[in-house]
LOKOLKOL-351437 format. One record per residue (C-alpha): chain; x, y, z. Coordinates in steps of 0.25 Angstrom, whole numbers, plus 2048, in hexadecimal, padded with zeros to 3 digits. Layout:
REM LOKOLKOL-351437
ATOM,A,X,Y,Z
...
REM end
This chain:
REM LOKOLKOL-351437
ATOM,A,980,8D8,CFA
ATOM,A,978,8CD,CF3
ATOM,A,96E,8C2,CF3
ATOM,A,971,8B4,CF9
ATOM,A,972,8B0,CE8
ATOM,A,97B,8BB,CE6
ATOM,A,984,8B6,CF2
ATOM,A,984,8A7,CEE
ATOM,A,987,8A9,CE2
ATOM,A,992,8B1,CE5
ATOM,A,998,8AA,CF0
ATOM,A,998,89D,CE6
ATOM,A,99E,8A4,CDB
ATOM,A,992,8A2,CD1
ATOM,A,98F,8AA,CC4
ATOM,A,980,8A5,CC5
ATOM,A,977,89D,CCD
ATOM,A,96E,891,CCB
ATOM,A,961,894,CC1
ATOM,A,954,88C,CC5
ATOM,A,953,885,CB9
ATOM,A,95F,87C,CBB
ATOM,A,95C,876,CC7
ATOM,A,96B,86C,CC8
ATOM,A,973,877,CC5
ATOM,A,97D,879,CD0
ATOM,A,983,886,CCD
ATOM,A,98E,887,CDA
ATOM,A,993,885,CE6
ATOM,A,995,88C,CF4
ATOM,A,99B,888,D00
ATOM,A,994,888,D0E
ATOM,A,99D,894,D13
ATOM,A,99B,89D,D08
ATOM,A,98D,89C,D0C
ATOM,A,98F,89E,D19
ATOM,A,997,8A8,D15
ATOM,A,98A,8AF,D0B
ATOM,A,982,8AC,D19
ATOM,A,98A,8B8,D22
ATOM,A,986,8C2,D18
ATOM,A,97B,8CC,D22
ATOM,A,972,8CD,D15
ATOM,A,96E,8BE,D13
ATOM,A,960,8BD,D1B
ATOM,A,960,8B3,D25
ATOM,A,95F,8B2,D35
ATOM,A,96B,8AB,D37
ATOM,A,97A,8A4,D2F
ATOM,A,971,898,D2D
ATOM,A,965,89D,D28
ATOM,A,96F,8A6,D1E
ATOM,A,976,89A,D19
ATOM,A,968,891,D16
ATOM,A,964,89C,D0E
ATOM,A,971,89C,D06
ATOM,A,970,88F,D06
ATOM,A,963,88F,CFF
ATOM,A,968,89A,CF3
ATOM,A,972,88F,CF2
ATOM,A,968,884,CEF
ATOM,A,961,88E,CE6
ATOM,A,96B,891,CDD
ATOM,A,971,882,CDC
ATOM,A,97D,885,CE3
ATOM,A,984,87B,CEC
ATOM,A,98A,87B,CF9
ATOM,A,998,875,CFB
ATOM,A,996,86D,CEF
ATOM,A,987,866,CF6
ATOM,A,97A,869,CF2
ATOM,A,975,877,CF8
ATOM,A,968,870,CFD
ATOM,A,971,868,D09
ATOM,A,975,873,D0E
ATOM,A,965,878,D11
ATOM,A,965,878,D20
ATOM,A,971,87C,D21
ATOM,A,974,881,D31
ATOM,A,983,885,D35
REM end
């Protein structure tokens, strides 16, 4: 098992993720279900599904990948 990074990554079929210094880069996409897929798995930490998908949301913002196509950052107060 891996980290959230590790997971993401996977799960939207990247070689690499964003680096820091270029802020603009967009790297990939994911969709909603595969992170509410990512969200089941027992070693994510959180209390609840919704509190499991915000945090992956936030890798996602992290590491400049988009959501369906959208800015990570709309999705931040994502509740299912």
């Amino acid at each position: 098992m891996g980290t959230i990074a590790a997971l993401v990554k996977k799960a939207a079929n990247l070689e690499k993720l964003a680096k820091k210094e270029k802020q603009e880069e967009i790297v990939g996409d994911i969709s909603l279900e595969k992170i509410k897929e990512i969200a089941k798995n027992s070693e994510i930490p959180g209390n609840s599904a919704n509190a499991k998908i915000r945090q992956i949301i936030g890798s996602c913002i992290s590491y400049k990948i988009t959501i369906d196509g959208k800015d990570s950052r709309e999705f931040k107060n994502y509740q299912e």
